[in-house]
C-alpha positions in Angstrom: -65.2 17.0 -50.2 -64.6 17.0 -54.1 -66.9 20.1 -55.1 -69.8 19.4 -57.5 -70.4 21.8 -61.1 -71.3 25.4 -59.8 -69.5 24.5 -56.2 -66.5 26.0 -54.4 -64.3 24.1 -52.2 -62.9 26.7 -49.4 -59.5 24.4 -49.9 -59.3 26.2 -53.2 -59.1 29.6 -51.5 -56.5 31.7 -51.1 -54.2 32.4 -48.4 -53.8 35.1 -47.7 -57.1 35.7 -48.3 -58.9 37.7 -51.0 -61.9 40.3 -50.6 -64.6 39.7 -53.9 -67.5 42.0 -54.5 -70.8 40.1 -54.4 -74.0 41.7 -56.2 -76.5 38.8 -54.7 -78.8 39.9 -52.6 -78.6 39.4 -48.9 -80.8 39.9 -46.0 -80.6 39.4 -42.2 -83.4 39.1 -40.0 -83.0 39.7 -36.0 -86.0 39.9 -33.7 -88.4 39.4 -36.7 -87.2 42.2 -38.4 -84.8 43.0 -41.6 -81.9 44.5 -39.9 -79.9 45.0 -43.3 -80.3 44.5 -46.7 -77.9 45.0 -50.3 -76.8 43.9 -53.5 -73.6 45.1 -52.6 -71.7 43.0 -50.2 -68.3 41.8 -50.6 -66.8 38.0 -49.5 -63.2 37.6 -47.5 -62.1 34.2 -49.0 -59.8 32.5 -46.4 -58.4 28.9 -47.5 -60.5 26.5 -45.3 -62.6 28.7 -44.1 -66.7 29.0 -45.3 -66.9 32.8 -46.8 -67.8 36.1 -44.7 -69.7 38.0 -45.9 -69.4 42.5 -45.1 -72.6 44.7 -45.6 -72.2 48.3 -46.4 -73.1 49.9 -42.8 -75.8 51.8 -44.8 -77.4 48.6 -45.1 -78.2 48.6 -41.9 -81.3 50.0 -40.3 -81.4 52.6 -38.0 -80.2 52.0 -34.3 -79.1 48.3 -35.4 -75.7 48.2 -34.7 -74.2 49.3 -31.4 -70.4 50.0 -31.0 -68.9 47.9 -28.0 -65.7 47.7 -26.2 -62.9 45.6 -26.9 -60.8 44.8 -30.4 -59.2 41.6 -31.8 -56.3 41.9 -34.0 -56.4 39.5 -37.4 -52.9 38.9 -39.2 -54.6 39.9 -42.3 -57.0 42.7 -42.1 -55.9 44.3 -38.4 -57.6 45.5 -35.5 -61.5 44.2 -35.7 -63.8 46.4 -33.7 -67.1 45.2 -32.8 -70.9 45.3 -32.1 -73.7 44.3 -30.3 -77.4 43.8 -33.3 -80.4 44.9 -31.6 -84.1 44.5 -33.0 -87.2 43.5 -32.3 -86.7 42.7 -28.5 -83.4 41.1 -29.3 -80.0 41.9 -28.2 -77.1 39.8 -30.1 -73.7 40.6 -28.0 -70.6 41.2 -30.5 -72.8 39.9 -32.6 -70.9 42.2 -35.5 -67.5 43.5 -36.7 -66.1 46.2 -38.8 -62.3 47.3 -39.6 -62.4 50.7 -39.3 -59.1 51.1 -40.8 -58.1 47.4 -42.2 -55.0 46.8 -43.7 -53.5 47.4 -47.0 -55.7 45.2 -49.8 -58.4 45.0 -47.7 -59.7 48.7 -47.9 -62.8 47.3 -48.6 -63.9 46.4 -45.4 -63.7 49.9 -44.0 -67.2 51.1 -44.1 -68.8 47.1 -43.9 -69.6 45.2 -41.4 -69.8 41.4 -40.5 -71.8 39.5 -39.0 -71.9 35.8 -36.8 -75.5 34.5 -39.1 -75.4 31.7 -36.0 -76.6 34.7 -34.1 -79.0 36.3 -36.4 -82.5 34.8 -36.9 -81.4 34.1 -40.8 -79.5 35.7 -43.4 -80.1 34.5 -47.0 -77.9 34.9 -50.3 -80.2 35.0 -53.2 -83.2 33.4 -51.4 -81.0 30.8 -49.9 -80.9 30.7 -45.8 -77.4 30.5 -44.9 -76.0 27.6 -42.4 -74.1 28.7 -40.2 -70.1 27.9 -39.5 -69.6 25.9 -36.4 -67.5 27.4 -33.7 -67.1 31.3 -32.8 -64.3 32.6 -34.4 -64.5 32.8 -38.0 -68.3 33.9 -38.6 -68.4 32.0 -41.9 -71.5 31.6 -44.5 -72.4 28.3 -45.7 -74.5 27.8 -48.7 -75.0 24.9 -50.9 -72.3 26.5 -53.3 -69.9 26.4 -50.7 -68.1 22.5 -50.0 -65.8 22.1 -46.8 -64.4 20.7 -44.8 -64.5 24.1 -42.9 -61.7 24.8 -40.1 -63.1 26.3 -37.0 -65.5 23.6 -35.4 -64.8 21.6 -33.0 -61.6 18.9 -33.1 -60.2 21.3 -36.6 -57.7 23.9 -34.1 -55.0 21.9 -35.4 -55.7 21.9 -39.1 
């Protein structure tokens, strides 16, 4: 898709990918409540891939995030470890993902966590509700700024 004035095209992103501080404002709703809310996220930009978005853990209200077991290993950013989002009623299983100790250039991600907004309620970016990537691995964030296609759903493994 040829991207539109004020659109990115995730084929223009970089690969290796590329960590950029956002100051938008996001929010995410689980269980009918905000579970985390800043001006002060940051976007991993992967060629093909819609943007993820890390929130500061302080973000995050109280009792919101639950450490799991188990780890996955990315190429880029190392050893992912993960989280169950509770609120509200609701329990979202590794639902969320941090890099405790991510590899060189992505230092950023150390003290933020992701998250899968297909398994939130919503989470918006400036007002805007966020449509979620299709498939399970990559946990991107779609918004009308963002033009694909997007690698990850189903039939694009062998992009």
């Amino acid at each position: 898709m040829k991207p539109k004035t004020g659109q990115e095209s995730v084929w223009d992103y970089p690969q290796p990918p590329r960590v950029e501080p956002r100051s938008e404002r996001v929010i995410v709703r689980l269980g009918g409540q905000v579970i985390a809310e800043t001006t002060d996220a940051v976007r991993v930009l992967e060629t093909s891939h819609p943007p993820v978005y890390y929130l500061p853990l302080d973000a995050f209200a109280a009792g919101v995030l639950v450490p799991v077991e188990g780890s996955s290993f990315c190429e880029f950013k190392g050893e992912a470890h993960y989280f169950d989002v509770v609120a509200g009623g609701v329990i979202a299983p590794r639902a969320g993902w941090t890099y405790p100790e991510p590899t060189r250039g992505f230092e950023a991600l150390r003290t933020r966590v992701a998250l899968y907004p297909g398994r939130m309620d919503s989470c918006e970016v400036d007002g805007e509700q966020v449509t979620f990537h299709e498939g399970d691995f990559y946990g991107g964030w779609i918004t009308a700024q963002i033009v694909g296609p997007f690698k990850g759903g189903p039939g694009t493994a062998g992009w």
